[in-house]
Backbone as JSON Lines, residues from 0, in Angstrom:
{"i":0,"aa":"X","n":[0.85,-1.18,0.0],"ca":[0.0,0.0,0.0],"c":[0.89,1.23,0.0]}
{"i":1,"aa":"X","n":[0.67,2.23,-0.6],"ca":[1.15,3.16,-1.03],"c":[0.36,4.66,-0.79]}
{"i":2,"aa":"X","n":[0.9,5.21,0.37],"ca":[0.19,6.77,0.81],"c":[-0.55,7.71,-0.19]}
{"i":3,"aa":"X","n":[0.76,7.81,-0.74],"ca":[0.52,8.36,-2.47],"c":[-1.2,8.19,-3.29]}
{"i":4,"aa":"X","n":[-0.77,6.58,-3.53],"ca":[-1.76,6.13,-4.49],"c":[-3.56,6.21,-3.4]}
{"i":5,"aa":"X","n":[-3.36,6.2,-1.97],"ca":[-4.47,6.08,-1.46],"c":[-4.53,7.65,-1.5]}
{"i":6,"aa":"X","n":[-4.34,8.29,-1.39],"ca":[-4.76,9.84,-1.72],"c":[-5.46,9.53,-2.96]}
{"i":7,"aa":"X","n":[-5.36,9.05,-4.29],"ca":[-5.36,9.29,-5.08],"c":[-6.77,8.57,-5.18]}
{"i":8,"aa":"X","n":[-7.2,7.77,-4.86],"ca":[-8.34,6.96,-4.83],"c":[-9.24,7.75,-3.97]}
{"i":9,"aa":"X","n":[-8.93,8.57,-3.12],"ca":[-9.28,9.86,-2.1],"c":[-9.55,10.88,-3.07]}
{"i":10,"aa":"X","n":[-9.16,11.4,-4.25],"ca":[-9.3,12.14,-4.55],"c":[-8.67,13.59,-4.09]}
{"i":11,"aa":"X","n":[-7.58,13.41,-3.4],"ca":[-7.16,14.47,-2.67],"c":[-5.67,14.45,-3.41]}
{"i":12,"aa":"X","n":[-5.74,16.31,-3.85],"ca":[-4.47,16.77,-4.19],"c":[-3.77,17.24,-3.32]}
{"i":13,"aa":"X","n":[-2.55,17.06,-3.1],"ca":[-1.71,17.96,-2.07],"c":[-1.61,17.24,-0.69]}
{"i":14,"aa":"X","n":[-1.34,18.09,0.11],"ca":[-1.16,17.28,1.51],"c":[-2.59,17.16,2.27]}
{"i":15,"aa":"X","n":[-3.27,16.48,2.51],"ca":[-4.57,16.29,3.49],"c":[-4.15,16.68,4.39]}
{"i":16,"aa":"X","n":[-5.73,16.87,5.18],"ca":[-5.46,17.67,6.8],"c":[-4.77,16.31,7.73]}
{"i":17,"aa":"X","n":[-4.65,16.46,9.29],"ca":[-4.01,16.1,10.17],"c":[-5.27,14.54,10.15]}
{"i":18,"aa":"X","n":[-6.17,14.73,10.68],"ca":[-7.27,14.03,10.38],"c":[-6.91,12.74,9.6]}
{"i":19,"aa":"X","n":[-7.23,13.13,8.55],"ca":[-7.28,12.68,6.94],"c":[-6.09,11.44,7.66]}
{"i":20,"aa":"X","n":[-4.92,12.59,7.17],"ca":[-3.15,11.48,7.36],"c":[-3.94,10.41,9.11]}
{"i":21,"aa":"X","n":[-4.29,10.85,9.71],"ca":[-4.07,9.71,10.88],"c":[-5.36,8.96,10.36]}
{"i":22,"aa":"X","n":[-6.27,9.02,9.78],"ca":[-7.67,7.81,9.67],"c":[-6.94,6.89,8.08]}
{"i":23,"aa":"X","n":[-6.05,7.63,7.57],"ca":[-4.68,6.74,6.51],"c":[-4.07,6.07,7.39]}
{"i":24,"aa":"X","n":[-3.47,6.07,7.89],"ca":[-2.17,5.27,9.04],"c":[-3.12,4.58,9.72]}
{"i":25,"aa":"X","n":[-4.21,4.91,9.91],"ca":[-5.06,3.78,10.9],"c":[-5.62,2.73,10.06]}
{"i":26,"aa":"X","n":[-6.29,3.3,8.64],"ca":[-6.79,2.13,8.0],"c":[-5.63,1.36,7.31]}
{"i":27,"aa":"X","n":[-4.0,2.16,7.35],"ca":[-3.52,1.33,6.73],"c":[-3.21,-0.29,7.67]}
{"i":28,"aa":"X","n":[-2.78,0.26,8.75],"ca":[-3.04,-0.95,9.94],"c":[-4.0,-1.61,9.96]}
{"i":29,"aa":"X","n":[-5.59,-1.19,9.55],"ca":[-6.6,-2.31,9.9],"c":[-6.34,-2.99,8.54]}
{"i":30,"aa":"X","n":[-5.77,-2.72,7.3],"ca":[-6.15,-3.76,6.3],"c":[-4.92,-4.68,6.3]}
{"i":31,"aa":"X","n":[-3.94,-4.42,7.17],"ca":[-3.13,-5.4,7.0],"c":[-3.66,-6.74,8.04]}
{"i":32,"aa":"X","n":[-3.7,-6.21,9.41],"ca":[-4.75,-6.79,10.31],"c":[-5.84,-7.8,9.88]}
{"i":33,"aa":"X","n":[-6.53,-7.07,9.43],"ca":[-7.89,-7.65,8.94],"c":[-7.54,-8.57,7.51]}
{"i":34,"aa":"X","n":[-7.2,-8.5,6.5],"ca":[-7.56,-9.17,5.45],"c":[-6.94,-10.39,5.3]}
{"i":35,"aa":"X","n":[-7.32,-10.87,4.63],"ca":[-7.03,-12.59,4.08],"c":[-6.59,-12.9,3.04]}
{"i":36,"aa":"X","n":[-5.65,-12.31,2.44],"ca":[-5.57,-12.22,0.83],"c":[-5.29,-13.52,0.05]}
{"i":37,"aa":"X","n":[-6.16,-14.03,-1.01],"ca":[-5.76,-14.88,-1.81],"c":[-5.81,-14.51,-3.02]}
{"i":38,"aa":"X","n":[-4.97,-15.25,-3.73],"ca":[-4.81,-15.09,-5.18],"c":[-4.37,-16.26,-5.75]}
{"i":39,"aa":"X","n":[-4.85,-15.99,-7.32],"ca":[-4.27,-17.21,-8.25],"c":[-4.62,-16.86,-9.37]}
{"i":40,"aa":"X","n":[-3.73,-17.92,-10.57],"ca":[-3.81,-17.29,-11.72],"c":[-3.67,-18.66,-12.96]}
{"i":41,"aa":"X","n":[-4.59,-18.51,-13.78],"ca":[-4.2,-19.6,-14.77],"c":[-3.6,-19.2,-16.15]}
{"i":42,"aa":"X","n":[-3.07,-19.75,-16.8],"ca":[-2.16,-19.45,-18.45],"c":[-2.76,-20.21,-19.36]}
{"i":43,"aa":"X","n":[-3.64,-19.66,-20.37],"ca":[-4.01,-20.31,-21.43],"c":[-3.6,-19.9,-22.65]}
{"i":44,"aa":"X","n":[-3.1,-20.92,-23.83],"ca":[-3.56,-20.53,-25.37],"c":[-4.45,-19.4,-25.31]}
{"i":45,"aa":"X","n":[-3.93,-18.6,-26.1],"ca":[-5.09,-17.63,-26.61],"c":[-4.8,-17.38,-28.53]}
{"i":46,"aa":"X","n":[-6.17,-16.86,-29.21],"ca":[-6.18,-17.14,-30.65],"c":[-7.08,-16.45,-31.24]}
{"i":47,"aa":"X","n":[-7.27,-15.53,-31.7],"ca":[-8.08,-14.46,-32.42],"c":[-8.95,-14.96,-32.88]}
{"i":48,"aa":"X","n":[-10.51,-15.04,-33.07],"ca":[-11.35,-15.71,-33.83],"c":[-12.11,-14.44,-34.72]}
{"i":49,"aa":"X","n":[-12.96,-14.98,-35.42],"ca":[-13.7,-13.67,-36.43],"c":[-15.0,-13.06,-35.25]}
{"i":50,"aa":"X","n":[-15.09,-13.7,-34.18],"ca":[-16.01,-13.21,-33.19],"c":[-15.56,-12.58,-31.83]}
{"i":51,"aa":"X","n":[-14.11,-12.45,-31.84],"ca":[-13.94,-13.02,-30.35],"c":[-12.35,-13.37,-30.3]}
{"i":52,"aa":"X","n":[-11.64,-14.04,-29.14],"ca":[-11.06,-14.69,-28.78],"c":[-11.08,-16.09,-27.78]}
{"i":53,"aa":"X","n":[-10.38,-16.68,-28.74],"ca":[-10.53,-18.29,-27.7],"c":[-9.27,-18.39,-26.61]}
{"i":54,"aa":"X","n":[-10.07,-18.4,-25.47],"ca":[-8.29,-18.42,-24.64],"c":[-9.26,-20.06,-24.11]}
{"i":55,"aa":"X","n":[-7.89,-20.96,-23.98],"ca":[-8.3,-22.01,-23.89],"c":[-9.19,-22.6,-24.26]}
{"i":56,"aa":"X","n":[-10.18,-22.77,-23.59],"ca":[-11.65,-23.97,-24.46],"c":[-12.98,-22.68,-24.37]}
{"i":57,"aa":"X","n":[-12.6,-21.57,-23.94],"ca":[-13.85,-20.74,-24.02],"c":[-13.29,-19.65,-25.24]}
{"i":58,"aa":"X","n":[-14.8,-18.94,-25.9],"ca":[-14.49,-17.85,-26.76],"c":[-14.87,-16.89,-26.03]}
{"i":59,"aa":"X","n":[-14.64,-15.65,-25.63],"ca":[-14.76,-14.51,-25.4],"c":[-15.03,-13.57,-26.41]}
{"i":60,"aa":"X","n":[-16.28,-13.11,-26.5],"ca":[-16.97,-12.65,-27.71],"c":[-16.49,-11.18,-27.93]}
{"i":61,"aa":"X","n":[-16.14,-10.38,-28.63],"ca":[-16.3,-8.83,-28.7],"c":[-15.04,-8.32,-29.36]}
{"i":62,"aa":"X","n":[-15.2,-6.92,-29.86],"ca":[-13.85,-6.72,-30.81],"c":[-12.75,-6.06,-29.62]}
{"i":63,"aa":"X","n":[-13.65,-5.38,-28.46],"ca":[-12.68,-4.69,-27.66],"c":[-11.76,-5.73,-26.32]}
{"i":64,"aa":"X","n":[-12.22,-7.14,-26.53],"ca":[-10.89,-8.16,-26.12],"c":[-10.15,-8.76,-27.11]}
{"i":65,"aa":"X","n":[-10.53,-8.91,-28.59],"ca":[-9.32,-8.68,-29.71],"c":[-8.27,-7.58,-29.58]}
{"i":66,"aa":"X","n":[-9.0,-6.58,-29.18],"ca":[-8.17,-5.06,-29.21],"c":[-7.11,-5.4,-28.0]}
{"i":67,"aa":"X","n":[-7.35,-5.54,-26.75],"ca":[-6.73,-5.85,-25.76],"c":[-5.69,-7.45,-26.04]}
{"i":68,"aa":"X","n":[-6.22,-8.21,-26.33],"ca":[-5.56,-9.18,-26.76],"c":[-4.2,-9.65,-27.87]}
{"i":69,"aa":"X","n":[-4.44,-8.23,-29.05],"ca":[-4.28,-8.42,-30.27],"c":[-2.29,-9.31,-30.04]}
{"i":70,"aa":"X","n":[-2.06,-9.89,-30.93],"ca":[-0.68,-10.3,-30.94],"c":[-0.11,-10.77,-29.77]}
{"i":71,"aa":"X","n":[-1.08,-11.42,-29.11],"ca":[-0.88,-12.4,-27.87],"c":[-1.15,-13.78,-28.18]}
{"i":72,"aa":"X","n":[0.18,-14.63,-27.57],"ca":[-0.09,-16.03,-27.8],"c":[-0.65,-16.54,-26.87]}
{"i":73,"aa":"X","n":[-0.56,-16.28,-25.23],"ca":[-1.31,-16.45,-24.16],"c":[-1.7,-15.36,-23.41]}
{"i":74,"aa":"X","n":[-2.6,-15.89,-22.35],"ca":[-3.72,-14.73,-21.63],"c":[-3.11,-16.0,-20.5]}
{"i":75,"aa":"X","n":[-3.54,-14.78,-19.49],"ca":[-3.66,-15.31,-18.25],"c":[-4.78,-14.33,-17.4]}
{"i":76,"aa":"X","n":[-5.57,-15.54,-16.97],"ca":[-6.4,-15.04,-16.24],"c":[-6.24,-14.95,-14.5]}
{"i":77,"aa":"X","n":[-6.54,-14.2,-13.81],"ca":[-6.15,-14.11,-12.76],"c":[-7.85,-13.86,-11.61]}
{"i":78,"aa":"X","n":[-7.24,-14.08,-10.49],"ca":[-8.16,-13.62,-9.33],"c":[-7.74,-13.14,-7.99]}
{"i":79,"aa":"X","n":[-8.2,-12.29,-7.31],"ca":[-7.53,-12.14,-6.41],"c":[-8.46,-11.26,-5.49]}
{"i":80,"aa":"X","n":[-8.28,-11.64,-3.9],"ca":[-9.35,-11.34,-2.9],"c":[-8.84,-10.83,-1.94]}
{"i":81,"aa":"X","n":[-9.23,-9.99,-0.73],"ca":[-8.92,-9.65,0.6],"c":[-9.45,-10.36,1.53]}
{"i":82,"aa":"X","n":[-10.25,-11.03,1.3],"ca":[-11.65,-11.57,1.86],"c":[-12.67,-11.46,2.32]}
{"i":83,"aa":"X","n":[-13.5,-11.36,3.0],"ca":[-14.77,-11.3,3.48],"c":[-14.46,-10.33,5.31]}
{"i":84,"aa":"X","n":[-13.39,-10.88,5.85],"ca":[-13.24,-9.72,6.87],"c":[-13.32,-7.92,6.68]}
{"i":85,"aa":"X","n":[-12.66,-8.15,5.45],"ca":[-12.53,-6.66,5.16],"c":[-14.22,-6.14,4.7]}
{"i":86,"aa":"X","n":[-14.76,-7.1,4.07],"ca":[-16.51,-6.17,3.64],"c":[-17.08,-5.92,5.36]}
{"i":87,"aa":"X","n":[-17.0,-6.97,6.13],"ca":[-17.82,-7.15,7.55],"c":[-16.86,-5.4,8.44]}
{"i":88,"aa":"X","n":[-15.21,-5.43,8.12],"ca":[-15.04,-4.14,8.4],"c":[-15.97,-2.7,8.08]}
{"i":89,"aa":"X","n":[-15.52,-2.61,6.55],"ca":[-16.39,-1.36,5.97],"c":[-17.73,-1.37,6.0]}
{"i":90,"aa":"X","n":[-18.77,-2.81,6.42],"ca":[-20.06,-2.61,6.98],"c":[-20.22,-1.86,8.08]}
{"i":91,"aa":"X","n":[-19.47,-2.27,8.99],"ca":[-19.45,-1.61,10.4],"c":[-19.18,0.16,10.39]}
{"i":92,"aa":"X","n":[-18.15,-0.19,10.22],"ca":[-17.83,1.58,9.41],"c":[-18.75,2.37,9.01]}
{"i":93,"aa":"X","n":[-19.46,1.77,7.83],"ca":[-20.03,2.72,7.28],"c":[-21.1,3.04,7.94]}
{"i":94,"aa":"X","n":[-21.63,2.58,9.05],"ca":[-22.42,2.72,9.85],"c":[-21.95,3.67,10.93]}
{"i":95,"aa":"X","n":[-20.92,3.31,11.29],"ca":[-20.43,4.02,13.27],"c":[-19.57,5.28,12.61]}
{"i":96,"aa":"X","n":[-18.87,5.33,11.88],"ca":[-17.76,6.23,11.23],"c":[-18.12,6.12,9.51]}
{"i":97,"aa":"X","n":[-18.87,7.17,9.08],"ca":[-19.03,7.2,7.67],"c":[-17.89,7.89,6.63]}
{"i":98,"aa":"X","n":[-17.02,8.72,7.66],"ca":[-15.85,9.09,7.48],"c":[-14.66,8.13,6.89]}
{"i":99,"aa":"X","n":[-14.25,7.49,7.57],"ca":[-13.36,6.56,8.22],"c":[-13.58,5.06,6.94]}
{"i":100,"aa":"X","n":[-15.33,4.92,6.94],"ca":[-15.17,4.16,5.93],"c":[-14.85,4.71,4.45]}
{"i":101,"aa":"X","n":[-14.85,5.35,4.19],"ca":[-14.71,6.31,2.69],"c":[-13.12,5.96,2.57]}
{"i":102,"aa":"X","n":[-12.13,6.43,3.44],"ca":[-10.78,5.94,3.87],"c":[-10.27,4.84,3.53]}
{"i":103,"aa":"X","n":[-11.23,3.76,4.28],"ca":[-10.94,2.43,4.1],"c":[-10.97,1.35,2.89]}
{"i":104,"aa":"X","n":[-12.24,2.33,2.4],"ca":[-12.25,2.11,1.13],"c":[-11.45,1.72,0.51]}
{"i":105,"aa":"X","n":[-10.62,3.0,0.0],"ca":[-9.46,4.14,-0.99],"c":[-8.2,2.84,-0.32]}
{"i":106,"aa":"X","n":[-7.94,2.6,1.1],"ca":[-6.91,1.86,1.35],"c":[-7.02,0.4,0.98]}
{"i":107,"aa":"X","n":[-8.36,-0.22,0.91],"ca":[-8.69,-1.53,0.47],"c":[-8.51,-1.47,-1.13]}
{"i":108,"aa":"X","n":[-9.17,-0.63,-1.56],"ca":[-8.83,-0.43,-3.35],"c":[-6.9,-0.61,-3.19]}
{"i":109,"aa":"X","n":[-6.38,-0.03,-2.98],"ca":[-5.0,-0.02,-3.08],"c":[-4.29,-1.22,-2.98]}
{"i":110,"aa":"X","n":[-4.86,-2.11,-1.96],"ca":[-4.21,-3.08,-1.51],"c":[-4.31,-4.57,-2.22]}
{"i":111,"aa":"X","n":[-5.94,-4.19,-2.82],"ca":[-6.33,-5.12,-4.07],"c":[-5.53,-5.1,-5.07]}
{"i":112,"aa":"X","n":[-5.53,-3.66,-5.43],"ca":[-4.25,-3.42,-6.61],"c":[-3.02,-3.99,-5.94]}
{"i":113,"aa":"X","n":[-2.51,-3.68,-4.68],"ca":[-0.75,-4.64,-4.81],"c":[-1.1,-5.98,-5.18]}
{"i":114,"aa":"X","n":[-2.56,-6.66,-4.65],"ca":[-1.8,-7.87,-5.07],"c":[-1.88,-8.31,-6.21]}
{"i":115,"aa":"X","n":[-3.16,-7.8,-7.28],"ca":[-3.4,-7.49,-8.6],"c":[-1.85,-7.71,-9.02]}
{"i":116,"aa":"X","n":[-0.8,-6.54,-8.61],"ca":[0.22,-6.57,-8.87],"c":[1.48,-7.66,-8.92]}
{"i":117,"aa":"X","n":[1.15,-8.16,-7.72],"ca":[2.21,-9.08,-7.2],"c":[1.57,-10.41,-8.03]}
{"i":118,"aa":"X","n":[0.57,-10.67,-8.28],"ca":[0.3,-11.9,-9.14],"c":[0.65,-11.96,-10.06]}
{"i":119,"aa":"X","n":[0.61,-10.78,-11.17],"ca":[1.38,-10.28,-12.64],"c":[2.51,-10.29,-12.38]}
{"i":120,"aa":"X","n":[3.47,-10.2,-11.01],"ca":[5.08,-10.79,-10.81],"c":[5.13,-12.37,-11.11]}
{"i":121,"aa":"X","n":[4.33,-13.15,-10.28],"ca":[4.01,-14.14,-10.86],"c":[3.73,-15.03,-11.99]}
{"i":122,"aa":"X","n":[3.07,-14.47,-12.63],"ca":[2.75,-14.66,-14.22],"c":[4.01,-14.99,-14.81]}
{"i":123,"aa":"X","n":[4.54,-13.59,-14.45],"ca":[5.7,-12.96,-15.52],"c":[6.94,-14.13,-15.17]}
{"i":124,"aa":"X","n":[7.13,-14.79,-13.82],"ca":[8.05,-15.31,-13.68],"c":[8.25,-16.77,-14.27]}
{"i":125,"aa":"X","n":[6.43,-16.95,-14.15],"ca":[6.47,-18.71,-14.41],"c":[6.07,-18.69,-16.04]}
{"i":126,"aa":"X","n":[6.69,-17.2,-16.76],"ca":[6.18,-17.34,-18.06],"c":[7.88,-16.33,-18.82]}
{"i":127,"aa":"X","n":[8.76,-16.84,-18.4],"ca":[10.15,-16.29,-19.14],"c":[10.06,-16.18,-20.58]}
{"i":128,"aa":"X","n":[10.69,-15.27,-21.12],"ca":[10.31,-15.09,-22.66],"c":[9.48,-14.6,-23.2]}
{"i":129,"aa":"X","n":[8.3,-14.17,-22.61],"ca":[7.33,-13.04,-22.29],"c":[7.14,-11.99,-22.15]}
{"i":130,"aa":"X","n":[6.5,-10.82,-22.51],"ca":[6.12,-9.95,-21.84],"c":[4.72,-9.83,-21.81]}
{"i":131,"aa":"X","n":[4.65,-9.1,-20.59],"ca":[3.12,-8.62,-20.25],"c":[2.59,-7.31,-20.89]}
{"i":132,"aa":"X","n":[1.23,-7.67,-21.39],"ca":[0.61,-6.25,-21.46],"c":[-0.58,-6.08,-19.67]}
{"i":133,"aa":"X","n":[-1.22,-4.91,-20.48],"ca":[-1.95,-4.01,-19.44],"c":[-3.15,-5.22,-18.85]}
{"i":134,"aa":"X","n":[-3.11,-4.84,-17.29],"ca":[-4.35,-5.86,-17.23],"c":[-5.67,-4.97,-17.36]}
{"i":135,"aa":"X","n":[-6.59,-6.05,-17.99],"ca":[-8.16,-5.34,-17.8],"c":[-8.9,-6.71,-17.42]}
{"i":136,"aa":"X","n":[-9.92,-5.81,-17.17],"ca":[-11.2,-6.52,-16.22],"c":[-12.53,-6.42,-16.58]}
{"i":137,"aa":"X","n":[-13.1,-7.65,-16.43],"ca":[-14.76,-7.53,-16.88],"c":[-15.6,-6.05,-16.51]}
{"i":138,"aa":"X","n":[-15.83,-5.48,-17.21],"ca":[-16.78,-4.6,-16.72],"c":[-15.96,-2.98,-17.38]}
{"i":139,"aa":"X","n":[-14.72,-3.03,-18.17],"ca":[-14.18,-2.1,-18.49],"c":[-14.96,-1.84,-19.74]}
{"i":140,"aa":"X","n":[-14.67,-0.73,-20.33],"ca":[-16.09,-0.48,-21.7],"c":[-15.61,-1.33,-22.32]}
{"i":141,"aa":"X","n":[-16.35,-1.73,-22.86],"ca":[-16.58,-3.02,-24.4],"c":[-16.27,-4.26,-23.82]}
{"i":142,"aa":"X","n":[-15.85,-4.08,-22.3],"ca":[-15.47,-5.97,-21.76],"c":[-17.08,-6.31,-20.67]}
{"i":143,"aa":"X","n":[-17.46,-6.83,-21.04],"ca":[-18.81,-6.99,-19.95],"c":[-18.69,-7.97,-18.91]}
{"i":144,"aa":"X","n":[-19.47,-7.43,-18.36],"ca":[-19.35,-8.08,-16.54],"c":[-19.98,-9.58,-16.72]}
{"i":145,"aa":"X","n":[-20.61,-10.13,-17.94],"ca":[-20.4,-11.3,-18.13],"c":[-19.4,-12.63,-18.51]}
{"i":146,"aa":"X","n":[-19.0,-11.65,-18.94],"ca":[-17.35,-12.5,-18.89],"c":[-16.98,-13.24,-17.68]}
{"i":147,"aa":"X","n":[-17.56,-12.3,-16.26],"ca":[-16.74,-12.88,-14.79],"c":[-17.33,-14.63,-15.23]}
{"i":148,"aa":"X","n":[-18.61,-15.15,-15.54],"ca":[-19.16,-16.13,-15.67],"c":[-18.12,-17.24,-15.98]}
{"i":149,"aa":"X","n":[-18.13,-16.68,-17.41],"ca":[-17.13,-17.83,-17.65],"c":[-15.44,-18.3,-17.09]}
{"i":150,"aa":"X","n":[-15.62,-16.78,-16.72],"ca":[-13.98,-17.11,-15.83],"c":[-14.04,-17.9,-14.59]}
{"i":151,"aa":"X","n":[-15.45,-17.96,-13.72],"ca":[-15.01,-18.05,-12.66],"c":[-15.15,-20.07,-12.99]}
{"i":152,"aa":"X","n":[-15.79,-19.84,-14.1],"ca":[-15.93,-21.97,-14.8],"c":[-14.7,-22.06,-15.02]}
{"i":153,"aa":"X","n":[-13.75,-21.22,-15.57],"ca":[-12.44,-21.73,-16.34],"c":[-11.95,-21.95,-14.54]}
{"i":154,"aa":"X","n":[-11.56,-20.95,-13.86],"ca":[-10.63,-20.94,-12.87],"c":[-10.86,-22.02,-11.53]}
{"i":155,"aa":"X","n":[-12.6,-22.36,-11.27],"ca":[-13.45,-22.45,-10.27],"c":[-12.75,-21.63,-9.19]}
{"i":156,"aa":"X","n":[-13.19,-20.43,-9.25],"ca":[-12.85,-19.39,-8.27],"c":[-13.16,-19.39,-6.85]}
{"i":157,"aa":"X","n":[-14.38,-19.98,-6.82],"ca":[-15.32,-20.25,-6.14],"c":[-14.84,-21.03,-4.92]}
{"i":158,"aa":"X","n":[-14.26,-21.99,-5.51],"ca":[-14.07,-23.14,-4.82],"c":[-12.49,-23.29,-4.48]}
{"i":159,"aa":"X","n":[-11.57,-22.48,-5.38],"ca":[-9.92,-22.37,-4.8],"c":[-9.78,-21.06,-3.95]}
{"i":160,"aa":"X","n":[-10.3,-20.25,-4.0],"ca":[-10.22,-18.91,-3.26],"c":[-11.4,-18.23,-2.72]}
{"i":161,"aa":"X","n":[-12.75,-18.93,-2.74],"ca":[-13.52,-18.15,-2.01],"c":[-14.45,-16.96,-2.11]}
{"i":162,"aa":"X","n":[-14.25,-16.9,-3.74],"ca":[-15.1,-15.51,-4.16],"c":[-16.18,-15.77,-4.57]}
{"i":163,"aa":"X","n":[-17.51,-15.42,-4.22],"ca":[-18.66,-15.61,-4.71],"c":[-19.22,-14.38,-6.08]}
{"i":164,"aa":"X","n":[-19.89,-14.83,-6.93],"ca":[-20.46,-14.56,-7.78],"c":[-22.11,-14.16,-8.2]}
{"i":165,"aa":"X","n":[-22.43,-12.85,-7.84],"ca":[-23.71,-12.47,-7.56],"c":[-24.53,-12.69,-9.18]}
{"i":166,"aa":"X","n":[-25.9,-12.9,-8.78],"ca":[-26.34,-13.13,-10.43],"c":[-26.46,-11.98,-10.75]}
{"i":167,"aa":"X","n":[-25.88,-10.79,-11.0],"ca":[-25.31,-9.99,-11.24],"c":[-23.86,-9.22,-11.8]}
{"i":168,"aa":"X","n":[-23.4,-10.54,-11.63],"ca":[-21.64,-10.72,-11.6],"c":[-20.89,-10.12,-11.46]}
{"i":169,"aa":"X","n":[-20.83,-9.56,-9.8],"ca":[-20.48,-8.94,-8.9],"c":[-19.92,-9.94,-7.46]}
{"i":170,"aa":"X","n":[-18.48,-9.68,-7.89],"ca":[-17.81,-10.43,-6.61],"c":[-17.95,-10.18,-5.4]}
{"i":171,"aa":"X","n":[-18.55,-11.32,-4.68],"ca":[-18.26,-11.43,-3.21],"c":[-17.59,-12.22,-2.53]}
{"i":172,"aa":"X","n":[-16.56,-11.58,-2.01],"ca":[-15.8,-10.03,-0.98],"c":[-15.95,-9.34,-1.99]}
{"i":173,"aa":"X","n":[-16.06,-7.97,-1.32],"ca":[-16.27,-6.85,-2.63],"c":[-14.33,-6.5,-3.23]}
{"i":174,"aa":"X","n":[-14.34,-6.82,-2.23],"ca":[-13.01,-6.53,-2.53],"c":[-12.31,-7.5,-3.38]}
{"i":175,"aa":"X","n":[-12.43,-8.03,-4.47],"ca":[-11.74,-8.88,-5.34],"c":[-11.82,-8.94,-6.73]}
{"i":176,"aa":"X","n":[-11.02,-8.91,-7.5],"ca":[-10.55,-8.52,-8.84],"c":[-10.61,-9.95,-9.28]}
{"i":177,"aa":"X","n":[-11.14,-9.59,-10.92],"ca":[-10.76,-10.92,-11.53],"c":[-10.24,-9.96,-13.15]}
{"i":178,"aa":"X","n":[-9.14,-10.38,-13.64],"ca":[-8.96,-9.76,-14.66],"c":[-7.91,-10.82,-15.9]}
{"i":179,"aa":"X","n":[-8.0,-10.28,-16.66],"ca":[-7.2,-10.43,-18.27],"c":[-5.82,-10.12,-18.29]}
{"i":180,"aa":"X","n":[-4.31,-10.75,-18.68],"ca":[-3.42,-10.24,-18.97],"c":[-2.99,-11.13,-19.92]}
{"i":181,"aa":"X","n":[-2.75,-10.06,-21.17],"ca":[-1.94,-10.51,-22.45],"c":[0.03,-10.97,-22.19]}
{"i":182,"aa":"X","n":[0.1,-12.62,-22.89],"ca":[1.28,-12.41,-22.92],"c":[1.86,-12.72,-24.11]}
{"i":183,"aa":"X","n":[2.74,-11.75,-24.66],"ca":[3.53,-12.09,-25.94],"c":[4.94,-12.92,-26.14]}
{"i":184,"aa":"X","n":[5.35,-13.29,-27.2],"ca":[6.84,-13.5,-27.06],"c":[7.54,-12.93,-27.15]}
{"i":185,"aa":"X","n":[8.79,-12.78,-26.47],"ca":[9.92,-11.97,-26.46],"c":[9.83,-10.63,-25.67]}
C-alpha cells in the first residue's frame, strides 16, 4: 500500500489535513490486520477468432478483447481477494464512522491493486520469454461483466479462493478482482 496512491483513490491533491493522514495510518493498519488475501492465476492458449477470442476452451466474444488481446499467444487469467473480513469491516464503518469508511475504502482499493500486482510478478516469472501487457477486467467499456461467468468456470474461483459470484456478476468479498493479462513473445 502506497500513501501516495491512497490519496489518489481519495481524490485528494496535495497534503490532506491532520485528520485525513491519521484515519490513513489507521486504515492502513486495519487492512493489513484484517484481510485474508488470496490469489491465483491460470495461463491459457489464446487465438483471435472472427467473433472473439478463444483463450483455452472458451471464446470470449467482442472486438474490444481482440483489441486488448491483439498479438498475444497467451492470456492469463487471474483472481484475487482480501476476503470477506474486510466487507464485515467497511459494513461496520459505514455505519459508526461514515468518514473513516470512505478511507478504508481508498486503502482496500490499493491493496487489491498490490496484489493485482504481485500476481502479474508471478505470471511474468512462471512465463520467461514473455512480456506482459496491461491488465483489464470484466466490466471495463466493451469488456462486460459477463465474462466474470465464464472465468469463474475456467478458474473455479469459487471453490480455490472463495469468491462468490452475484447473479449480477459482482464479486463477493467486494473486494476482489478478476482480470485479463496478455502475454507475448519476447
Amino acid at each position: 500500500m502506497t500513501y501516495e496512491q491512497i490519496l489518489r483513490y481519495l481524490r485528494i491533491s496535495g497534503s490532506p489535513d491532520q485528520k485525513t493522514k491519521e484515519m490513513i495510518h489507521q486504515g492502513m493498519e486495519m487492512a493489513k490486520a484484517t484481510s485474508q488475501p488470496k490469489r491465483m492465476f491460470q495461463v491459457y492458449p489464446c487465438s483471435m477468432q472472427a467473433d472473439g477470442v478463444q483463450i483455452g476452451h472458451v471464446l470470449f466474444e467482442g472486438e474490444k478483447i481482440q483489441k486488448w488481446l491483439k498479438d498475444c499467444d497467451l492470456c492469463a487469467i487471474l483472481a484475487v481477494t482480501l476476503g470477506a473480513p474486510c466487507d464485515q469491516l467497511l459494513r461496520s464503518f459505514s455505519i459508526s464512522n461514515p468518514a473513516f469508511a470512505v478511507v478504508l475504502q481508498a486503502v482496500f482499493a490499493d491493496y487489491t491493486e498490490d496484489f493485482c500486482d504481485l500476481t502479474e510478478k508471478e505470471i511474468q516469472a512462471a512465463n520467461p520469454g514473455y512480456s506482459l501487457g496491461k491488465r483489464f477486467s470484466p466490466g471495463y467499456p466493451g469488456l462486460p461483466l459477463t465474462y466474470q461467468k465464464q472465468i469463474f468456470t475456467m478458474l473455479d474461483i469459487t471453490k480455490r479462493i472463495g469468491i462468490y459470484l452475484t447473479d449480477s456478476y459482482l464479486m463477493i468479498p467486494s473486494k476482489s478482482v478478476s482480470a485479463f493479462v496478455g502475454l507475448k513473445k519476447g
